[in-house]
C-alpha positions as CSV (number, residue, x, y, z in Angstrom):
1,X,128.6,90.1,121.4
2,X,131.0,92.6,119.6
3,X,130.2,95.9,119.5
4,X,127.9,98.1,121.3
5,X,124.4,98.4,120.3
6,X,122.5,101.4,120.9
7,X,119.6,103.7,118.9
8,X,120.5,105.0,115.3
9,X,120.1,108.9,115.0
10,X,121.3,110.9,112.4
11,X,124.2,108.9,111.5
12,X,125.3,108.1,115.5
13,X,124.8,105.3,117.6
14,X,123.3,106.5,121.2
15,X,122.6,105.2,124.7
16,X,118.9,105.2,125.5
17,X,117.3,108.4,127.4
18,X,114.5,106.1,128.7
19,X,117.3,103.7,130.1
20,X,117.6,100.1,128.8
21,X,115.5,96.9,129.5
22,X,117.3,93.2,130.4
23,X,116.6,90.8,126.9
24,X,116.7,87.5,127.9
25,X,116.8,84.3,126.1
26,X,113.4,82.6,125.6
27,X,115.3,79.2,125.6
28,X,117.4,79.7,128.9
29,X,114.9,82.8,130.7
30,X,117.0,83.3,133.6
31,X,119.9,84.4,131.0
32,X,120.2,88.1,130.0
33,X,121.4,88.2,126.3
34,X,122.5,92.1,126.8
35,X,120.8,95.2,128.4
36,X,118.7,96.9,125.2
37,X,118.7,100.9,125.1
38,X,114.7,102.2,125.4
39,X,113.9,105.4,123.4
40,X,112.4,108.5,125.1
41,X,110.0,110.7,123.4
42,X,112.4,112.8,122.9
43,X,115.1,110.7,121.1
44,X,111.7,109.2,118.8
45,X,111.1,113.0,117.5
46,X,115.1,113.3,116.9
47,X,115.1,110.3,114.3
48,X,111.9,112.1,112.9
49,X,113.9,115.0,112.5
50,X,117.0,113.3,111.4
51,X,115.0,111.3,108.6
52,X,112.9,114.8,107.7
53,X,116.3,116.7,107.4
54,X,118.5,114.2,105.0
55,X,115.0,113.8,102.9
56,X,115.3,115.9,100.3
57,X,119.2,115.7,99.2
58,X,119.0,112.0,99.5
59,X,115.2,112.4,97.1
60,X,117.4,114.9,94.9
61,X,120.3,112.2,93.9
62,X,120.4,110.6,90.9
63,X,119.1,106.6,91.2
64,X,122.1,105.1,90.1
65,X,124.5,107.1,93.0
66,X,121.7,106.2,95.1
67,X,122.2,102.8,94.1
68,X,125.4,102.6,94.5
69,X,125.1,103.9,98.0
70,X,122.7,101.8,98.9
71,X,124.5,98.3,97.5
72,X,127.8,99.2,99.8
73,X,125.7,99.7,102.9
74,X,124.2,96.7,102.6
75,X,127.3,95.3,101.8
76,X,128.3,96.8,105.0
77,X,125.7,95.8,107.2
78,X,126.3,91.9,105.9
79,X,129.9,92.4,107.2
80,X,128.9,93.5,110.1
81,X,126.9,90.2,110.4
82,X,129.7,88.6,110.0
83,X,132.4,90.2,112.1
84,X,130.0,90.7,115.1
85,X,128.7,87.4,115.0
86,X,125.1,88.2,114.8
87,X,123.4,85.3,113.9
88,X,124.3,84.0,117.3
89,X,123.1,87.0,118.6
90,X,119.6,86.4,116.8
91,X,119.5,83.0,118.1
92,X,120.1,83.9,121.5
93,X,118.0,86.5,122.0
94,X,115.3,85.2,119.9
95,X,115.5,81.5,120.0
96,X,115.6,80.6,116.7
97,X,118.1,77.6,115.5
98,X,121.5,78.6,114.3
99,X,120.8,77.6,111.0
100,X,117.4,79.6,110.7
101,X,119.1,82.8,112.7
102,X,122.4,82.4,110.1
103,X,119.8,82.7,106.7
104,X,118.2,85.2,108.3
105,X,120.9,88.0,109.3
106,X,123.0,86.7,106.2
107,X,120.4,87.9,103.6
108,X,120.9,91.8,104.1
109,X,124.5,92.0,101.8
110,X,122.9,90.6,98.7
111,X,119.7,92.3,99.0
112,X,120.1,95.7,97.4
113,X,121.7,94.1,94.6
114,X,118.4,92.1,93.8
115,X,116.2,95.0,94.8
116,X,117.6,97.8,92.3
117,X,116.7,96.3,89.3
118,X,113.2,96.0,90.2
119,X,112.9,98.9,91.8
120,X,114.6,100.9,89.2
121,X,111.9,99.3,86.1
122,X,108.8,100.4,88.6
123,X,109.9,104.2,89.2
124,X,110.8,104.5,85.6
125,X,109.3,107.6,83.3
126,X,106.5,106.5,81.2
127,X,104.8,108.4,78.6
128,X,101.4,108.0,77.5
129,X,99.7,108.9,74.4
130,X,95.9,109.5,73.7
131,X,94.0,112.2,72.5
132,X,96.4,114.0,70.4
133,X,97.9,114.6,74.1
134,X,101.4,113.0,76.0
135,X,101.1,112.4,79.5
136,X,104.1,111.5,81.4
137,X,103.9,109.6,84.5
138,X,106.3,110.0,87.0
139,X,107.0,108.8,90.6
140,X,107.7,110.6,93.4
141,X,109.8,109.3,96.9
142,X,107.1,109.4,100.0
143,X,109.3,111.2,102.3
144,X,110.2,109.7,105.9
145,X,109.2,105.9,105.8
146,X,108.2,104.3,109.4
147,X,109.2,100.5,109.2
148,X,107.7,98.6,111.9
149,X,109.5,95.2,112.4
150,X,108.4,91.6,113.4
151,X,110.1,89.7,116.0
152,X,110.2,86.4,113.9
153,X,112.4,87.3,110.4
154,X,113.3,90.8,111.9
155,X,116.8,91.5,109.9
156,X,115.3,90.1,106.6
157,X,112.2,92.4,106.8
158,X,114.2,94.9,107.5
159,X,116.1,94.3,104.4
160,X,112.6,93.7,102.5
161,X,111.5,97.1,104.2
162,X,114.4,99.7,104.5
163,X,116.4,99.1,101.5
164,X,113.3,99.1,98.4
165,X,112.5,102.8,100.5
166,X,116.3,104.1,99.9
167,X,116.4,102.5,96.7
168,X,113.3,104.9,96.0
169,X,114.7,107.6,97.4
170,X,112.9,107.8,100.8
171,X,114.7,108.2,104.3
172,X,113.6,105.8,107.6
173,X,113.1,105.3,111.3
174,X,113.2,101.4,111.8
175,X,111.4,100.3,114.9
176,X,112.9,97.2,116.1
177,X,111.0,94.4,117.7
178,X,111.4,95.1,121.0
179,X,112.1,91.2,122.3
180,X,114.9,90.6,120.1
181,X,116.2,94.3,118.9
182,X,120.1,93.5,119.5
183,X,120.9,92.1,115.7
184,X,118.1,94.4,114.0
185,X,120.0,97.7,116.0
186,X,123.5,96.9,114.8
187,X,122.4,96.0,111.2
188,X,120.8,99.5,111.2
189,X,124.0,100.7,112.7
190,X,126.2,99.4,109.6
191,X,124.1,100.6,107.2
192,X,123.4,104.4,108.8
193,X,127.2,104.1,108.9
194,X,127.7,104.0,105.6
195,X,125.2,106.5,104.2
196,X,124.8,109.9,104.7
197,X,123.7,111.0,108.3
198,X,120.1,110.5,109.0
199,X,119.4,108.6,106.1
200,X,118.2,105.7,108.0
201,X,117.7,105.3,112.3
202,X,116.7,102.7,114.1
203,X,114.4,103.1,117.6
204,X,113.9,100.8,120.3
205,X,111.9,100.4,123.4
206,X,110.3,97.6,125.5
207,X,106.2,98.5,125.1
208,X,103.7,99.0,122.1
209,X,104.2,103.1,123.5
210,X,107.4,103.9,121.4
211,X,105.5,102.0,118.0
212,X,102.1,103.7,118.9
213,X,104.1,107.0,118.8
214,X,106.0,106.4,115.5
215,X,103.1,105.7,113.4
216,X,101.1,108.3,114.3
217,X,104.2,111.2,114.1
218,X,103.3,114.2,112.6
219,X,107.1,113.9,110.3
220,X,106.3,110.4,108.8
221,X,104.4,109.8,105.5
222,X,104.2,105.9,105.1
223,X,104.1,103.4,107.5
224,X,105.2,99.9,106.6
225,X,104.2,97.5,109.1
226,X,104.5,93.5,109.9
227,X,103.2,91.8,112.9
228,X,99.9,90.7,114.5
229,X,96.3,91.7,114.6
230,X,96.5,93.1,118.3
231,X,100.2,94.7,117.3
232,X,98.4,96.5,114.7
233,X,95.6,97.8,116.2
């Protein structure tokens, strides 16, 4: 499965305090895919704290160098696709064809590439005339960004989620989909790994407790969210 997958938290990969749960393959259900790590309280508040801390040098760097940044850890995190052999991974904790699980892990290494262009024309300075006055517009990073993840495209939401909030010069706590976390933890892993610490973490747990939690953190200003009516509420 290469290598282990734990929790991102500022800039580490750690073991579960709440233990691990058995993911199994929805195709074959009496095989176990690999034990995932559960998130305690605890740990949840850590990556909080973690994404609250590296906030405001990450906010303070100019676009470009965050750019930059951002385009080699995605870069990263596609390698890791490739040299852990996550697609299979996806497929067999998921259930999703080979071909399907393949386009979806693959997309993360050429994502932040398409993403800073766009992002960099919407946060963009403009002025604004009227009234013998000129008003100046300009945009501001949230802060910590909760990204709540789906369990049927997880790694390419992610993409779609965590790198336009870097690229703006926000920090994140991924939550992974808790019946197929295994490719969405190490692709968090490769790109925490090549950012600075705390930057971006990734939590995991078996229930709708751990998600519940996130959202409603005192340290996290936006929520971005994907999944079902009952998920939701």
């Amino acid at each position: 499965m290469g290598d282990a997958i734990g929790l991102v938290i500022d800039g580490g990969v750690v073991p579960g305090e709440a233990g691990s749960y058995p993911v199994t393959n929805p195709v074959r259900p009496a095989e176990v895919v690999f034990d995932a790590p559960s998130a305690s309280p605890a740990q949840l508040d850590r990556a909080v704290a973690a994404a609250r801390a590296a906030f405001p040098a990450w906010a303070a760097m100019a676009p470009e160098e965050r750019a930059e940044l951002v385009a080699k850890a995605a870069s990263a995190a596609g390698a890791a696709v490739e040299s852990q052999n996550l697609a299979t991974l996806l497929t067999r904790e998921h259930g999703k064809v080979l071909w399907e699980a393949q386009f979806d892990s693959g997309t993360i290494g050429g994502m932040a590439g398409a993403f800073a262009p766009l992002v960099a024309e919407a946060l963009a300075t403009r002025s604004l005339k009227g009234g013998g006055r000129r008003t100046s517009v300009v945009h501001e990073p949230y802060g910590v960004v909760a990204a709540l993840l789906p369990f049927n495209w997880p790694v390419s939401v992610l993409g779609n989620k965590v790198l336009p909030a870097l690229l703006a010069g926000n920090t994140v706590v991924v939550k992974a989909p808790p019946t197929c976390p295994g490719a969405v933890l190490a692709v968090a892993a490769a790109l925490a790994d090549a950012l600075p610490p705390g930057v971006v973490n990734a939590v995991n747990g078996p229930g709708p407790e751990l998600g519940a939690m996130l959202v409603s953190h005192p340290g996290v200003d936006m929520v971005s969210f994907t999944g079902g009516v009952p998920t939701g509420r």
